[in-house]
C-alpha positions, -999 to +999 in steps of 0.1 A: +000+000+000+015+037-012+012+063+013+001+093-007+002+129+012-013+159+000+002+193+006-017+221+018-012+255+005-018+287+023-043+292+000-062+264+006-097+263+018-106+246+056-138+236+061-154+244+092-171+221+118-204+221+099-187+216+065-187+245+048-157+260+033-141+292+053-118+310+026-080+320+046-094+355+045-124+350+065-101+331+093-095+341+126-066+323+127-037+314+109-012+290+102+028+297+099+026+295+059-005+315+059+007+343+077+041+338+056+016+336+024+001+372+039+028+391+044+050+379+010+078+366+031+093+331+034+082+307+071+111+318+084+113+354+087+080+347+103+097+326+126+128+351+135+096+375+138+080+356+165+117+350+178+116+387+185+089+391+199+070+411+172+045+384+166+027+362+191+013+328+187-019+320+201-018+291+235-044+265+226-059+248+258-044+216+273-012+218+255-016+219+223+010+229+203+009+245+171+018+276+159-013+298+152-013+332+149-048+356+150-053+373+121-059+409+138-024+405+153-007+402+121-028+424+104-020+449+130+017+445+129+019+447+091+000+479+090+027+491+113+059+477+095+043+495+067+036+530+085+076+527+097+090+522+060 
Protein backbone atom coordinates (compact mmCIF):
# COMPACT_ATOMS: atom_id res chain seq x y z
CA UNK A 1 0.00 0.00 0.00
CA UNK A 2 1.46 3.73 -1.20
CA UNK A 3 1.17 6.31 1.34
CA UNK A 4 0.15 9.29 -0.68
CA UNK A 5 0.18 12.88 1.22
CA UNK A 6 -1.28 15.88 -0.05
CA UNK A 7 0.25 19.34 0.56
CA UNK A 8 -1.73 22.10 1.79
CA UNK A 9 -1.18 25.54 0.47
CA UNK A 10 -1.81 28.72 2.28
CA UNK A 11 -4.30 29.16 -0.03
CA UNK A 12 -6.25 26.35 0.62
CA UNK A 13 -9.69 26.29 1.83
CA UNK A 14 -10.63 24.61 5.56
CA UNK A 15 -13.76 23.57 6.07
CA UNK A 16 -15.37 24.44 9.23
CA UNK A 17 -17.09 22.13 11.77
CA UNK A 18 -20.36 22.12 9.89
CA UNK A 19 -18.66 21.60 6.47
CA UNK A 20 -18.68 24.46 4.84
CA UNK A 21 -15.73 26.04 3.28
CA UNK A 22 -14.06 29.25 5.26
CA UNK A 23 -11.81 30.96 2.64
CA UNK A 24 -7.97 32.02 4.62
CA UNK A 25 -9.40 35.48 4.52
CA UNK A 26 -12.41 34.96 6.55
CA UNK A 27 -10.09 33.05 9.35
CA UNK A 28 -9.53 34.12 12.65
CA UNK A 29 -6.62 32.35 12.71
CA UNK A 30 -3.72 31.45 10.91
CA UNK A 31 -1.17 29.02 10.22
CA UNK A 32 2.84 29.74 9.89
CA UNK A 33 2.56 29.48 5.91
CA UNK A 34 -0.52 31.45 5.94
CA UNK A 35 0.68 34.28 7.70
CA UNK A 36 4.05 33.77 5.57
CA UNK A 37 1.63 33.62 2.40
CA UNK A 38 0.07 37.25 3.95
CA UNK A 39 2.85 39.07 4.42
CA UNK A 40 5.01 37.89 1.01
CA UNK A 41 7.79 36.61 3.11
CA UNK A 42 9.26 33.09 3.45
CA UNK A 43 8.18 30.69 7.07
CA UNK A 44 11.15 31.80 8.38
CA UNK A 45 11.27 35.38 8.65
CA UNK A 46 8.00 34.68 10.30
CA UNK A 47 9.72 32.60 12.62
CA UNK A 48 12.78 35.09 13.54
CA UNK A 49 9.64 37.48 13.80
CA UNK A 50 7.99 35.58 16.54
CA UNK A 51 11.71 35.02 17.77
CA UNK A 52 11.62 38.66 18.52
CA UNK A 53 8.94 39.06 19.93
CA UNK A 54 7.00 41.08 17.20
CA UNK A 55 4.54 38.37 16.58
CA UNK A 56 2.67 36.21 19.08
CA UNK A 57 1.28 32.76 18.73
CA UNK A 58 -1.86 31.99 20.07
CA UNK A 59 -1.84 29.09 23.52
CA UNK A 60 -4.36 26.49 22.57
CA UNK A 61 -5.86 24.85 25.80
CA UNK A 62 -4.42 21.56 27.28
CA UNK A 63 -1.17 21.81 25.48
CA UNK A 64 -1.56 21.93 22.29
CA UNK A 65 0.98 22.87 20.27
CA UNK A 66 0.85 24.51 17.07
CA UNK A 67 1.75 27.59 15.92
CA UNK A 68 -1.32 29.77 15.16
CA UNK A 69 -1.28 33.24 14.88
CA UNK A 70 -4.85 35.59 14.98
CA UNK A 71 -5.29 37.27 12.14
CA UNK A 72 -5.92 40.94 13.76
CA UNK A 73 -2.36 40.54 15.28
CA UNK A 74 -0.70 40.21 12.06
CA UNK A 75 -2.80 42.40 10.42
CA UNK A 76 -1.98 44.87 12.97
CA UNK A 77 1.71 44.46 12.91
CA UNK A 78 1.86 44.70 9.12
CA UNK A 79 0.04 47.86 8.96
CA UNK A 80 2.67 49.14 11.31
CA UNK A 81 5.94 47.69 9.46
CA UNK A 82 4.31 49.50 6.72
CA UNK A 83 3.65 52.99 8.50
CA UNK A 84 7.56 52.68 9.69
CA UNK A 85 9.00 52.19 5.97
Amino acid sequence: MTKHSTRRTPTDRRRDGGGAVVPMAERLLLSEPEVAALSGVSRHTVRRWKAAGLLRTVELPFGMRRNLYRRADVEAFLARARDRA
